[in-house]
DOSEVO-445267 format. One line per field, with one value per residue (C-alpha): x, y, z; residue number from 0; residue in one letter. Coordinates in pm, 1 decimal, m for minus. Layout:
px	[X | ...]
py	[Y | ...]
pz	[Z | ...]
seq	[NUM | ...]
type	[a | ...]
***
This chain:
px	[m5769.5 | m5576.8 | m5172.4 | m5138.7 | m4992.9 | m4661.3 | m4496.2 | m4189.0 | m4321.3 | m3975.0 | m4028.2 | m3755.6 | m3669.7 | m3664.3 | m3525.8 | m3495.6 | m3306.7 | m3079.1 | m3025.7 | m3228.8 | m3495.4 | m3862.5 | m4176.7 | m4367.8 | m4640.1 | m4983.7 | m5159.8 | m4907.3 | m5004.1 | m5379.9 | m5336.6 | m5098.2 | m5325.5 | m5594.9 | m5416.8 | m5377.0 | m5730.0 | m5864.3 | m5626.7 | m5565.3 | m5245.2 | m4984.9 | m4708.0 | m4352.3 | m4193.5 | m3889.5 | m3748.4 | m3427.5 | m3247.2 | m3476.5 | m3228.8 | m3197.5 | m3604.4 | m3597.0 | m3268.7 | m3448.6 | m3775.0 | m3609.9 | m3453.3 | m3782.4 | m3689.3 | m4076.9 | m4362.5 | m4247.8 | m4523.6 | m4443.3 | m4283.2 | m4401.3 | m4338.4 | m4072.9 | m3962.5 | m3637.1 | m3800.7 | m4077.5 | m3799.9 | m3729.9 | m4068.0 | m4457.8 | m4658.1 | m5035.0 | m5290.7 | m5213.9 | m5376.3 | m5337.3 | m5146.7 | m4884.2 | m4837.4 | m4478.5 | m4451.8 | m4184.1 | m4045.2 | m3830.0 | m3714.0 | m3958.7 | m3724.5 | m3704.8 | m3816.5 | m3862.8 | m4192.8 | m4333.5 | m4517.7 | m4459.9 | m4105.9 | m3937.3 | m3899.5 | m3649.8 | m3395.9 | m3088.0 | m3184.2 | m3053.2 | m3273.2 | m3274.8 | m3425.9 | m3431.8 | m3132.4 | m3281.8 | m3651.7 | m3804.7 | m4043.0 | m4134.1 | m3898.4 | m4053.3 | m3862.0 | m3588.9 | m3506.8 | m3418.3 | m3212.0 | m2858.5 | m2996.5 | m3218.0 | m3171.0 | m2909.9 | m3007.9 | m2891.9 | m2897.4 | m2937.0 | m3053.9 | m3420.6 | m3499.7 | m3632.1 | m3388.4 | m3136.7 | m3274.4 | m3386.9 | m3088.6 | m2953.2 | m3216.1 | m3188.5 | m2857.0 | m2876.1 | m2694.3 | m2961.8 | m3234.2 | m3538.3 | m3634.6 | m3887.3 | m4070.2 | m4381.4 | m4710.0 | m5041.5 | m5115.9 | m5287.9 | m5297.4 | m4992.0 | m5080.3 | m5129.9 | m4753.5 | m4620.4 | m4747.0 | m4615.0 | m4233.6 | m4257.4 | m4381.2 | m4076.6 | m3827.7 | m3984.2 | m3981.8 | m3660.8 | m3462.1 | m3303.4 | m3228.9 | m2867.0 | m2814.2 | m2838.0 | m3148.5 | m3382.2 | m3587.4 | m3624.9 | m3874.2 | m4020.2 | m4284.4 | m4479.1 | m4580.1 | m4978.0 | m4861.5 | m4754.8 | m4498.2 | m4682.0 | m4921.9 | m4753.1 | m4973.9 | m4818.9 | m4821.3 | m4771.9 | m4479.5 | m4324.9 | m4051.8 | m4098.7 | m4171.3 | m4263.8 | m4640.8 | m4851.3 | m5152.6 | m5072.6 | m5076.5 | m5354.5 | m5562.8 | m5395.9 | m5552.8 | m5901.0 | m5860.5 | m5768.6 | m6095.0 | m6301.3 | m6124.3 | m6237.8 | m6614.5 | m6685.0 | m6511.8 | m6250.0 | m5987.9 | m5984.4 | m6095.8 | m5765.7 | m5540.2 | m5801.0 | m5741.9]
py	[2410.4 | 2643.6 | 2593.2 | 2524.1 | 2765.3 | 2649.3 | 2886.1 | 2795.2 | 2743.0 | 2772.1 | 2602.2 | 2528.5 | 2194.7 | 2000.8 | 1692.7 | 1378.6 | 1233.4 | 1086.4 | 1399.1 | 1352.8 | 1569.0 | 1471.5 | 1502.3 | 1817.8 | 1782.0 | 1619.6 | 1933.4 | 2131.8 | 1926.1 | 1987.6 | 2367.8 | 2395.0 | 2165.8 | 2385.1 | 2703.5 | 2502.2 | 2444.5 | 2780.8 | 2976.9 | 2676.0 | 2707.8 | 2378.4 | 2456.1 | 2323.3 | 2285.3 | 2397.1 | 2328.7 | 2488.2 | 2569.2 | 2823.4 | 3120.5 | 3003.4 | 3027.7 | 3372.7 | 3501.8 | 3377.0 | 3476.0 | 3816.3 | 3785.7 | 3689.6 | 3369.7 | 3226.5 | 3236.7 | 3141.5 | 2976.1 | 2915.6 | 3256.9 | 3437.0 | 3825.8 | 4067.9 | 4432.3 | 4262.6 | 4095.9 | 4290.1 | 4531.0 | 4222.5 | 4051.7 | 4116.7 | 3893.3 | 3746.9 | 3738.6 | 3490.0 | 3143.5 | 3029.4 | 3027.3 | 2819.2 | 2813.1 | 2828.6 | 2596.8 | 2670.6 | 2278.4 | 2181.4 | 1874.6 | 1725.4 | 1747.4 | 2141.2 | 2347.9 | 2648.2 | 2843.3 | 3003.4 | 3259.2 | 3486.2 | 3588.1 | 3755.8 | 3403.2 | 3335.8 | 3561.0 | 3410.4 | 3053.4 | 2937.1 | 2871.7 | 2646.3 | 2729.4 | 2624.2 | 2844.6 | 3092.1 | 3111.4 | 3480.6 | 3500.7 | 3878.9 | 4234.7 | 4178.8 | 3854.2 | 3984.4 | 4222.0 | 4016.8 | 3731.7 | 3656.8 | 3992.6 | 3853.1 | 3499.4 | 3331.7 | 3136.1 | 2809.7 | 2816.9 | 2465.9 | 2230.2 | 2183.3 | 1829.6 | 1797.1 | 1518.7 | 1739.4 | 1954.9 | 1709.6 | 1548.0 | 1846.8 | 1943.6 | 1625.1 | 1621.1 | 2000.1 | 2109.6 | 2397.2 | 2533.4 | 2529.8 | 2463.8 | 2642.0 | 2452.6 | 2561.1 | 2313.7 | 2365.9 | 2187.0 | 2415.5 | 2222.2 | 2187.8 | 1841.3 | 1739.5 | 1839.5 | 1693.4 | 1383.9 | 1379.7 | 1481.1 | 1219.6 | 949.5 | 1046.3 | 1018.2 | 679.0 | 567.3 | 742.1 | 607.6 | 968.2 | 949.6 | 774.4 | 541.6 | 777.4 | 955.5 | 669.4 | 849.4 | 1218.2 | 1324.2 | 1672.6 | 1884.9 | 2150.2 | 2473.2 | 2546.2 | 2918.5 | 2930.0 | 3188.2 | 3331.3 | 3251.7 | 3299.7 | 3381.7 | 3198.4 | 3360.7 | 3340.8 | 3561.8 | 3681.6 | 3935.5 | 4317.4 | 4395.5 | 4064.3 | 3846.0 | 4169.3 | 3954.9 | 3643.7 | 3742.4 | 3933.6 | 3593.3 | 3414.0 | 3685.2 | 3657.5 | 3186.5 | 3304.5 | 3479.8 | 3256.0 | 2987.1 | 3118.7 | 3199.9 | 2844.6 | 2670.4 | 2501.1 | 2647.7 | 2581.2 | 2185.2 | 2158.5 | 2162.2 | 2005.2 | 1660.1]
pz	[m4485.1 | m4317.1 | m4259.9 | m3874.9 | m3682.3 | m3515.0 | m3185.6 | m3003.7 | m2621.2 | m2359.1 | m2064.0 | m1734.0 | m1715.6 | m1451.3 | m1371.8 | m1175.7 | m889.3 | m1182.7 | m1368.5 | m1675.1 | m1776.3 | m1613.4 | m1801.4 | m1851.7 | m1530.1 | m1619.4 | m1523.7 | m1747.9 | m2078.2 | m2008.4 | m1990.5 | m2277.2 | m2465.2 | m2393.0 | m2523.7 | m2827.5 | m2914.5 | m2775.1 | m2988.5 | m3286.6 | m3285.6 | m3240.7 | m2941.2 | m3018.5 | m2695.2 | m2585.4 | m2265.5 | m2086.0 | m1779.1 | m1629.3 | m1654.6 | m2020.1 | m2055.1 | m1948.7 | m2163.7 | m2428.8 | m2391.6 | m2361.6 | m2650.7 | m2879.7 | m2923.6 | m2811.3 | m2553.3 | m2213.9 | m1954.4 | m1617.5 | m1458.0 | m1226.9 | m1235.9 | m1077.5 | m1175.7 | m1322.6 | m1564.2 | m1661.6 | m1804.8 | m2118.9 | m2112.8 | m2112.9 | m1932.1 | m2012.9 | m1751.0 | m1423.0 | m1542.3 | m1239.7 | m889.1 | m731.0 | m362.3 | m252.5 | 51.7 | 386.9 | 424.3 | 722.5 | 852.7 | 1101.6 | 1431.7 | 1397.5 | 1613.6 | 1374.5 | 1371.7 | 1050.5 | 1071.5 | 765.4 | 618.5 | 904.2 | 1034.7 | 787.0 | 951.5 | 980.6 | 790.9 | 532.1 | 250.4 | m61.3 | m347.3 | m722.6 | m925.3 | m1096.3 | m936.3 | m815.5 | m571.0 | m629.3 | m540.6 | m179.2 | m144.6 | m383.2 | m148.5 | 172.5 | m28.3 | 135.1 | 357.8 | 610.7 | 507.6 | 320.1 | m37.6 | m124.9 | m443.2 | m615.5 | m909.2 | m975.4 | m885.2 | m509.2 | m467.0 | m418.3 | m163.4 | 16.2 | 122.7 | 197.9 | 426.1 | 619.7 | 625.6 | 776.4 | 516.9 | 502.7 | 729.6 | 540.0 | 95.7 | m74.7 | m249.6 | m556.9 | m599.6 | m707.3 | m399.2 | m189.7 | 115.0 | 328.4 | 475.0 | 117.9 | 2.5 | 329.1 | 205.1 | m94.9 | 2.1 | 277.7 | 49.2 | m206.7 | 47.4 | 80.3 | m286.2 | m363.7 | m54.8 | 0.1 | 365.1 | 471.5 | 733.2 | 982.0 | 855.8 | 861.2 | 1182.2 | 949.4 | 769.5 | 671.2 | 763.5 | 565.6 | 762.0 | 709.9 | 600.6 | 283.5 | 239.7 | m91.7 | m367.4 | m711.1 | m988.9 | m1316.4 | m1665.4 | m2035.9 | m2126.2 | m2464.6 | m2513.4 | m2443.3 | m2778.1 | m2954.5 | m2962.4 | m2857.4 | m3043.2 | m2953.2 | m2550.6 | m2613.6 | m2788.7 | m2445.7 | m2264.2 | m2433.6 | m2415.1 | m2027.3 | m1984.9 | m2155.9 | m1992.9 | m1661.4 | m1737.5 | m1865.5 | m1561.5 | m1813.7 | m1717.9 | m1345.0 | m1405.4 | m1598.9 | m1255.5 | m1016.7 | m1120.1]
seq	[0 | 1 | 2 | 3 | 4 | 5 | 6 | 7 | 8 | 9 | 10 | 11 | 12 | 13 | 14 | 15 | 16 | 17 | 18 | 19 | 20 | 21 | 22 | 23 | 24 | 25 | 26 | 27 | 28 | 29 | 30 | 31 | 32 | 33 | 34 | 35 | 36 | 37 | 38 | 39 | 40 | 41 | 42 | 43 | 44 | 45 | 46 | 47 | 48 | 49 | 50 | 51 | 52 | 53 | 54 | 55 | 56 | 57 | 58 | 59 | 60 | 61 | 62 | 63 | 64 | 65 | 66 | 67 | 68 | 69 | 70 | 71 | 72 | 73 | 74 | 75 | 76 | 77 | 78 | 79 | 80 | 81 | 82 | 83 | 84 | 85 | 86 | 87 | 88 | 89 | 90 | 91 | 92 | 93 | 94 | 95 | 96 | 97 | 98 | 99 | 100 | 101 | 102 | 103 | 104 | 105 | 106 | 107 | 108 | 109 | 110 | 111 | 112 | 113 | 114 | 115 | 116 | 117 | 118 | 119 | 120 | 121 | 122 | 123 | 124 | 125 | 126 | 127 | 128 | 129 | 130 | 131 | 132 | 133 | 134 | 135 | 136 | 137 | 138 | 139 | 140 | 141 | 142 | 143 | 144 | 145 | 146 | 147 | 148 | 149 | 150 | 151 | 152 | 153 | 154 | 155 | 156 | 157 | 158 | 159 | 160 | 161 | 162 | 163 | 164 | 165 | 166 | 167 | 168 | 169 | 170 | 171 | 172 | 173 | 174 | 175 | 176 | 177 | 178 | 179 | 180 | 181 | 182 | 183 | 184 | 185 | 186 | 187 | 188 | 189 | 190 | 191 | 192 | 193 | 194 | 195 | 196 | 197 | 198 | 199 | 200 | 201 | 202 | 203 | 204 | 205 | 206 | 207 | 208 | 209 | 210 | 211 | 212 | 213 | 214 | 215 | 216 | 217 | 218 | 219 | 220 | 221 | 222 | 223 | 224 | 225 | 226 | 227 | 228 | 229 | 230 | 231 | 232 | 233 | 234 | 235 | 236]
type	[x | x | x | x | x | x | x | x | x | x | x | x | x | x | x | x | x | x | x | x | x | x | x | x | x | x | x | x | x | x | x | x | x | x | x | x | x | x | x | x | x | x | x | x | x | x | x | x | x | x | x | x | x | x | x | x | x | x | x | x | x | x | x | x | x | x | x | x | x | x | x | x | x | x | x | x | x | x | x | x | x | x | x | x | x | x | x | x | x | x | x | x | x | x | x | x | x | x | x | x | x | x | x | x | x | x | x | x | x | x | x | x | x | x | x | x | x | x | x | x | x | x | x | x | x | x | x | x | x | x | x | x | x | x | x | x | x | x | x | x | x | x | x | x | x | x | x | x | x | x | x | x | x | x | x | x | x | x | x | x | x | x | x | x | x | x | x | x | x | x | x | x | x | x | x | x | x | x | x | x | x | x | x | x | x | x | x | x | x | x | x | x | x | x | x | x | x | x | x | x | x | x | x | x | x | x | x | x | x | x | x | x | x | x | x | x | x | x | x | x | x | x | x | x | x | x | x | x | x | x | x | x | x | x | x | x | x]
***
């Protein structure tokens, strides 16, 4: 028998409408399970703030999953293949008259988005420029309220979901379960635009000059992942 092999995996936490730290997402645990067998190796997670994850990732402290890549931090951290793609969703509330189109119909709005998330230089580029960013913590709850409350314009929001009717759904049926809205709220809800405003592929990461092999056996479970169909099964159901 061989003696297991044990990495540190960083992940951003995220948490719930009472503050504490939600479970890793269904669909996460399947993939990182996956990586385990294909590369027999055991994960020990980790999980931080996100702009914790990435400091440390930079830093060599682990393997990072869950970021998606900008020129910022591609100077502290190499990246694996995408395994897959998120879709990051325009949300409004349902009385607005906004129209989405693509990003230049942000101008002017103010726009919440989980502290320390990228969305690519592109984005990068026209934050608090074309569009102001509220900045804020990374359970929905929070975001939410402040959306209805008009407190800002429009949230961002990342899902696998690649449906907008879908997510709209699922925020509406929160707001439900959660009872989110005040008093005078009762007659809001939100709406997804059928646009999103990007798909973001989502990577393994380790520091700039740490894990070469391991992200290159990632790279090789990634591939082989893909030509048997496993991989994509994992985040269908």
């Amino acid at each position: 028998m061989h003696a297991e092999t044990i990495l540190p995996l960083l992940l951003a936490e995220t948490r719930d409408e009472n503050g504490e730290i939600a479970p890793i997402r269904p669909e996460n645990q399947k993939i990182i399970a996956y990586f385990e067998r294909a590369m027999d190796v055991k994960f020990e997670v980790r999980r931080y703030p996100l702009p914790r994850v990435i400091e440390n990732i930079g830093k060599g402290e682990g393997l990072g999953f869950g970021l998606s890549k900008n020129s910022e931090r591609l100077k502290t951290m190499r990246y694996s293949e995408a395994v897959f793609s998120d879709f990051v969703w325009v949300v409004v509330r349902d009385d607005s008259h906004m129209k989405y189109a693509g990003i230049n119909d942000l101008q002017g709005k103010s726009v919440g988005i989980v502290r320390g998330i990228r969305f690519g230089d592109e984005i990068d580029k026209l934050r608090n420029v074309a569009f102001k960013v509220e900045e804020d913590q990374p359970q929905s709850s929070s975001r939410l309220k402040k959306l209805l409350s008009g407190r800002m314009d429009v949230m961002l929001v990342n899902s696998r979901l690649p449906n907008a009717r879908d997510l709209e759904a699922e925020l509406n049926l929160y707001l439900d379960e959660k009872n989110l809205r005040s008093e005078t709220q009762m007659n809001y809800g939100v709406k997804v635009f059928a646009k999103p405003l990007l798909v973001d592929p989502i990577h393994f990461t380790a520091g700039i000059n740490t894990k070469a092999e391991v992200i290159n056996k990632i790279n090789a479970a990634i591939i082989k992942g893909r030509k048997s169909g496993d991989l994509p099964t994992l985040w269908k159901n």
